[in-house]
C-alpha positions as CSV (number, residue, x, y, z in Angstrom):
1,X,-136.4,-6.0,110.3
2,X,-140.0,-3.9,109.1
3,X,-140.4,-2.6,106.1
4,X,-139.1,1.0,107.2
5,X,-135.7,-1.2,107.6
6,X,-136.1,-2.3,104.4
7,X,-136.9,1.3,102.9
8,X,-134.7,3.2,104.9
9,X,-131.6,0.1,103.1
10,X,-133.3,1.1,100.1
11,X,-132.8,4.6,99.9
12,X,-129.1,4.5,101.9
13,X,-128.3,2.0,98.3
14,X,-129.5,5.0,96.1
15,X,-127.3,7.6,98.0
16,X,-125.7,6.6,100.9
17,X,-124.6,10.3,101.6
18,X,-127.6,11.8,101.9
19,X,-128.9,14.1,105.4
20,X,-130.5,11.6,107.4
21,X,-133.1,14.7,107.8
22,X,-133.9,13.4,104.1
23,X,-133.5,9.8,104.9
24,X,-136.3,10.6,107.8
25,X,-138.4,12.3,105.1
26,X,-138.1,9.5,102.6
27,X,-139.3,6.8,105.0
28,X,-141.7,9.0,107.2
29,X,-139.6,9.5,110.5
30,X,-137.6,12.3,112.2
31,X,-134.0,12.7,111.3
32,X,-133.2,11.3,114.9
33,X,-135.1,8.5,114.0
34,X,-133.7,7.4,110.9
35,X,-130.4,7.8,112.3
36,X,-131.2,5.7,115.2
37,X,-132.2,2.9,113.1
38,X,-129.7,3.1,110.3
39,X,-127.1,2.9,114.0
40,X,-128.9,-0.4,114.7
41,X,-128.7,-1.7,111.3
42,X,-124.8,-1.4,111.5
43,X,-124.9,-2.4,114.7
44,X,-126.7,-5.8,113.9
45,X,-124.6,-6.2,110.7
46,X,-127.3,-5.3,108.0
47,X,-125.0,-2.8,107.0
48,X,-121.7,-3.6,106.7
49,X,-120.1,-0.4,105.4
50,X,-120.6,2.4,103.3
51,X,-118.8,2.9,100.1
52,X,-118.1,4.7,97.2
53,X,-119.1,3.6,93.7
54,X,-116.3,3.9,90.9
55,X,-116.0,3.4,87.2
56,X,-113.6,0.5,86.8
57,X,-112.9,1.6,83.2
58,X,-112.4,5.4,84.9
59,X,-109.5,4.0,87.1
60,X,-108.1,1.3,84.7
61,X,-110.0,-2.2,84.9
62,X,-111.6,-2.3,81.7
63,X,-111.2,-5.7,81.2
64,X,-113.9,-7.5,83.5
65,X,-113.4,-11.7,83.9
66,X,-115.0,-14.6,86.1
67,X,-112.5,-17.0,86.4
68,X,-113.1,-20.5,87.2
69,X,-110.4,-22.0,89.2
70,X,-109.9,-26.3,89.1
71,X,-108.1,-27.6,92.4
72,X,-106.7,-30.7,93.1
73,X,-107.6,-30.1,96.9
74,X,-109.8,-28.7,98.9
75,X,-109.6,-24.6,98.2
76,X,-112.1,-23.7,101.9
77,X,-108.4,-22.5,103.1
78,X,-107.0,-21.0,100.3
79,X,-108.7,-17.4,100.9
80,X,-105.8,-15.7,102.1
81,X,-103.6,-16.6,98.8
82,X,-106.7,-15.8,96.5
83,X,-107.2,-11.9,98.5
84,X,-102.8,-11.6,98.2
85,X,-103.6,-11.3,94.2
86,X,-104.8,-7.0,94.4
87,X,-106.7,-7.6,91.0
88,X,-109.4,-10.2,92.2
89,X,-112.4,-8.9,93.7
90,X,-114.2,-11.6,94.4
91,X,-113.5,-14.9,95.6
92,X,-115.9,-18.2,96.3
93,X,-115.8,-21.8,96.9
94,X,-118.4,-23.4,94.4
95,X,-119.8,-26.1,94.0
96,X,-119.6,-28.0,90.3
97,X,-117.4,-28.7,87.9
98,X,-114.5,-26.4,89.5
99,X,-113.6,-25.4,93.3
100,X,-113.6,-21.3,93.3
101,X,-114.9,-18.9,91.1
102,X,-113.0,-15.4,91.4
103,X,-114.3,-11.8,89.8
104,X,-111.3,-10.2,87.6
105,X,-110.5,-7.0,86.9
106,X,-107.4,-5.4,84.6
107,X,-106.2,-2.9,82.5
108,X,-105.1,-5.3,79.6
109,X,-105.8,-8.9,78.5
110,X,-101.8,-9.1,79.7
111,X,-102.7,-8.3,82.8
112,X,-105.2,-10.6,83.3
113,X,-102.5,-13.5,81.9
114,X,-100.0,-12.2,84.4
115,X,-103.0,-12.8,87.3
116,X,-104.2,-16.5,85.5
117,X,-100.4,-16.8,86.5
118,X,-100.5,-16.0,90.0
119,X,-103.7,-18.2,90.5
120,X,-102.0,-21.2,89.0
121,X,-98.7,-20.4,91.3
122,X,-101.4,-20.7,94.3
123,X,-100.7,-24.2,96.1
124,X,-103.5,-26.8,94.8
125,X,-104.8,-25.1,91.7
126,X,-104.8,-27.2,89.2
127,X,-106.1,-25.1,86.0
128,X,-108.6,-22.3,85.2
129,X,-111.0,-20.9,82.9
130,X,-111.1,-17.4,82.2
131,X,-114.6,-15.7,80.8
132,X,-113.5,-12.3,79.7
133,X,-116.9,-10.1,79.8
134,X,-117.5,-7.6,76.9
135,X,-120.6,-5.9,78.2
136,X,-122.1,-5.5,81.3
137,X,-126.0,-5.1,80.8
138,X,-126.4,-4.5,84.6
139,X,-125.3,-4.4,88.0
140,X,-127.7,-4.5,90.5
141,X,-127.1,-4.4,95.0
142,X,-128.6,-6.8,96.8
143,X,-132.3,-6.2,97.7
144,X,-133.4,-5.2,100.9
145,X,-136.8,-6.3,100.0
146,X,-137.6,-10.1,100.0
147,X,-138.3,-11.5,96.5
């Protein structure tokens, strides 16, 4: 990957809708070009989709958490059970003082009880640790361009 790559990821983050006539223009190639290359990147896995952003608040999940989830077993298989709960978005295996650490989002603090519920009904959890978030300073995408 060259740093056109890089740019071309770059300005495909900012708006991922945009003419790849200006994507071309941006990085200095044709539109043929930049769509050739932006091709490759998906077909090499750079890019693994294209999506929308929403407002969780917009759409109902207001109420951000990171939950940390204690297992009594291993939780490497688990991932299936942890995806069948529609409210986490966001599951990983961790290492530390608990197994998985899941991203939360609900309408209500009832909510997110009623989901603590369904992770403790999963087979091997043995307790959580909800962090409820009350602001989010910033969100940022992964960087194309090596730190």
């Amino acid at each position: 990957m060259d740093h056109i790559d890089r740019e071309l990821l770059t300005q495909l983050q900012r708006d991922a809708a945009q003419p790849y006539s200006a994507l071309g223009q941006a990085v200095g190639l044709s539109a043929g070009a930049a769509h050739e290359r932006v091709r490759k990147l998906r077909e090499r896995g750079v890019i693994r989709r294209t999506t929308v952003e929403v407002d969780p608040a917009a759409v109902g999940g207001g109420v951000l958490a990171y939950v940390m989830v204690d297992s009594t077993a291993w939780m490497g298989d688990s991932a299936r059970d942890f995806a069948g709960v529609p409210e986490i978005l966001e599951a990983h295996v961790i290492a530390g003082s608990a197994s998985v650490l899941v991203k939360v989002r609900t309408t209500t603090t009832e909510q997110l009880q009623d989901v603590l519920r369904r992770i403790y009904a999963i087979d091997g959890v043995s307790g959580t640790q909800a962090t409820v978030v009350l602001e989010t300073f910033f969100e940022r995408p992964v960087s194309p361009h090596p730190a």
